[in-house]
C-alpha positions as CSV (number, residue, x, y, z in Angstrom):
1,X,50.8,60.4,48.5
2,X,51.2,60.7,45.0
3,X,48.7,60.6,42.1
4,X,48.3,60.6,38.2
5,X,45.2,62.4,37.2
6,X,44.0,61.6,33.9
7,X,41.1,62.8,31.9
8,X,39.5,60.1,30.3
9,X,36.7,59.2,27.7
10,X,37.0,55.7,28.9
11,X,38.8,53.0,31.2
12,X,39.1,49.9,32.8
13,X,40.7,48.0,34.8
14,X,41.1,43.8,33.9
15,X,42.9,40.8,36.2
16,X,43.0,37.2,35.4
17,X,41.0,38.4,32.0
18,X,38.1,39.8,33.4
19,X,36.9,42.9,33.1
20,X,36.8,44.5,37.2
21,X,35.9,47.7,36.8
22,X,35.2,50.2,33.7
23,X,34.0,54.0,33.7
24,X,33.2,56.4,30.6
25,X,33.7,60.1,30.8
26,X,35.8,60.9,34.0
27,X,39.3,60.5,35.5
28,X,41.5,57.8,36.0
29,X,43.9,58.2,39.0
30,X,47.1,55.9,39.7
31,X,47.3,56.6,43.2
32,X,51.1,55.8,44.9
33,X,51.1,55.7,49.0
34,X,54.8,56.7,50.4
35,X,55.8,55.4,53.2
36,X,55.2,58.1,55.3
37,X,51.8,58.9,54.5
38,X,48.9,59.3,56.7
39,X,44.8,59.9,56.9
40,X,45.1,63.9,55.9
41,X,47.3,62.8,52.6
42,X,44.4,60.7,51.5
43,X,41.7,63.7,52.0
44,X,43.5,65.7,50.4
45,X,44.3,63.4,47.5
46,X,40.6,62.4,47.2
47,X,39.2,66.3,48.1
48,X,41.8,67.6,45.0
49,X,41.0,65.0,42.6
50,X,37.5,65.4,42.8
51,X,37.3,68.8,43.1
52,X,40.1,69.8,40.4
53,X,38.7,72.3,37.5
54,X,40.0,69.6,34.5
55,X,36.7,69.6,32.0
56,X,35.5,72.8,29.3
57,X,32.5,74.8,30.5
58,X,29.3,75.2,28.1
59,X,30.1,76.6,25.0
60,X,28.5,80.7,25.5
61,X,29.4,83.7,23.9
62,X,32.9,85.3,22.9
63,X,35.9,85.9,25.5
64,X,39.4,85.6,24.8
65,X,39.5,83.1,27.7
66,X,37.5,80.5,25.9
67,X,38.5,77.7,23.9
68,X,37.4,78.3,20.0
69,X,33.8,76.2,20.5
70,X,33.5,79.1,22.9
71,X,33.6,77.0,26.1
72,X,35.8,77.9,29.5
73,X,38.9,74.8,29.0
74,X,39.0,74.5,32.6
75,X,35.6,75.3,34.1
76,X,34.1,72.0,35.8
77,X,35.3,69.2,37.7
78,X,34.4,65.8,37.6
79,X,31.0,65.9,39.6
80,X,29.7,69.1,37.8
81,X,29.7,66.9,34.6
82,X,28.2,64.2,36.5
83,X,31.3,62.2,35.1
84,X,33.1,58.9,37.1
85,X,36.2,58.4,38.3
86,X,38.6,55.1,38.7
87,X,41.4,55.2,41.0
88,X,44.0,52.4,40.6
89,X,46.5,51.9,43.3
90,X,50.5,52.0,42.0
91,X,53.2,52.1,44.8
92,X,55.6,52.0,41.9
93,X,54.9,55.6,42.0
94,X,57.5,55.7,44.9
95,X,59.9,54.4,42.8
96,X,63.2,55.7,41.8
97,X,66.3,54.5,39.9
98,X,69.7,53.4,41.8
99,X,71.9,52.9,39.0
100,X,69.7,51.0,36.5
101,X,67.1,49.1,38.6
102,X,64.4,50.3,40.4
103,X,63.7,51.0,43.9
104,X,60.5,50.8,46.1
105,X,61.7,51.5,49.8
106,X,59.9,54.4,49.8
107,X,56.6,53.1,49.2
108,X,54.4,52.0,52.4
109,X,54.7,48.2,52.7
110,X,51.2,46.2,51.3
111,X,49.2,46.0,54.8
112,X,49.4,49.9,55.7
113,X,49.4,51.0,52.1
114,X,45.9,48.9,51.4
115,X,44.3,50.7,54.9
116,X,44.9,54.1,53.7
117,X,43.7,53.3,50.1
118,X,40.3,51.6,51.1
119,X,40.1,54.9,53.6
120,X,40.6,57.0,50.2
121,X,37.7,55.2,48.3
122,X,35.7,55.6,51.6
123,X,36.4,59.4,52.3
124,X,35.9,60.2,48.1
125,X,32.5,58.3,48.4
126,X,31.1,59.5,51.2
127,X,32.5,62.7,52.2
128,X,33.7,64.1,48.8
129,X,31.6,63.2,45.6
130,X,28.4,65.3,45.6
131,X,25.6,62.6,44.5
132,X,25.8,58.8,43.9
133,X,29.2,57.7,45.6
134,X,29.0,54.5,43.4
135,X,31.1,56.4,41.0
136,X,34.0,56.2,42.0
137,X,35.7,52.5,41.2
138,X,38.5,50.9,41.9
139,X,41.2,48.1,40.5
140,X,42.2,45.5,43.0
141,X,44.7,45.9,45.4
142,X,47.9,44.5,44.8
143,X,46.9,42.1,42.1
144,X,48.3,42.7,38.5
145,X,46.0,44.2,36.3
146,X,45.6,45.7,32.8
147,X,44.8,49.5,32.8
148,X,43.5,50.4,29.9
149,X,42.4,54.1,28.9
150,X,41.4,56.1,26.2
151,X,43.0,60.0,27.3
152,X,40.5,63.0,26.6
153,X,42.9,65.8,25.8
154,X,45.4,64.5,26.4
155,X,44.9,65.7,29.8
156,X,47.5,64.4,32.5
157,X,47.9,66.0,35.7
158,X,50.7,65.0,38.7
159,X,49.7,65.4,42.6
160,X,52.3,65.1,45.4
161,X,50.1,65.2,48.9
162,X,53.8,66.3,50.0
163,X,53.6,69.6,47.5
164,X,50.6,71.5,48.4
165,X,50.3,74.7,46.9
């Protein structure tokens, strides 16, 4: 499973014109299921996102490892700031070139992809985010929508469930 992590003041998702989901302060996460993917790709995709150090601290003191407002640059993670988070599924993720044209075969097919996303929602609202699970929103599944963001940092992170380190 592969993911975008992006730090975000803002986004939303739209289809058909309207407006499906929107967060403020947060991340945004494109989220590409491969083909071989299973259950323990989406924990740990959910666990890492959620959990991932990717906002300052409170400004305090002087330390060489603080940013110049005096603040740690990568102290908190999302639920520490009590921020939200939008996940957006994007097999294109699992694309690659052959010649000029994009391929897909290495993305799971529409029925098995949309299972283990709705079980990555499920296990980063109820197993995951500390607090009010109705944080974390989603775009609609397989339907062509309008991402639109507004990047705090820029901050833009890549996750490969396949790469753990």
């Amino acid at each position: 499973m592969r993911a975008v992590i992006q730090r975000v003041k803002s986004a939303s998702v739209t289809v058909d014109g309207a407006v499906v989901s929107s967060i403020g302060q947060g991340l945004m996460v494109l989220v590409g299921i491969g083909a071989d993917d299973t259950e323990d790709d989406t924990q740990y995709v959910a666990g890492k996102c959620l959990r991932a150090r990717l906002f300052p601290g409170e400004p305090s003191g002087s330390d060489e490892t603080k940013n110049w407002d005096g603040a740690k640059p990568w102290d908190r993670n999302v639920m520490d700031i009590d921020g939200e988070v939008l996940f957006v599924s994007q097999f294109t993720l699992h694309g690659y070139f052959k010649g000029n044209k994009p391929d897909f075969h290495h993305a799971m097919g529409p029925t098995d992809a949309r299972k283990l996303y709705s079980e990555l929602l499920t296990y980063a609202r109820e197993k995951v985010y500390v607090g009010d699970g109705t944080r974390i929103k989603d775009g609609v599944f397989g339907a062509k929508m309008d991402v639109a963001l507004v990047n705090d940092g820029p901050v833009t992170l890549l996750l490969d469930s396949r790469e753990r380190k």
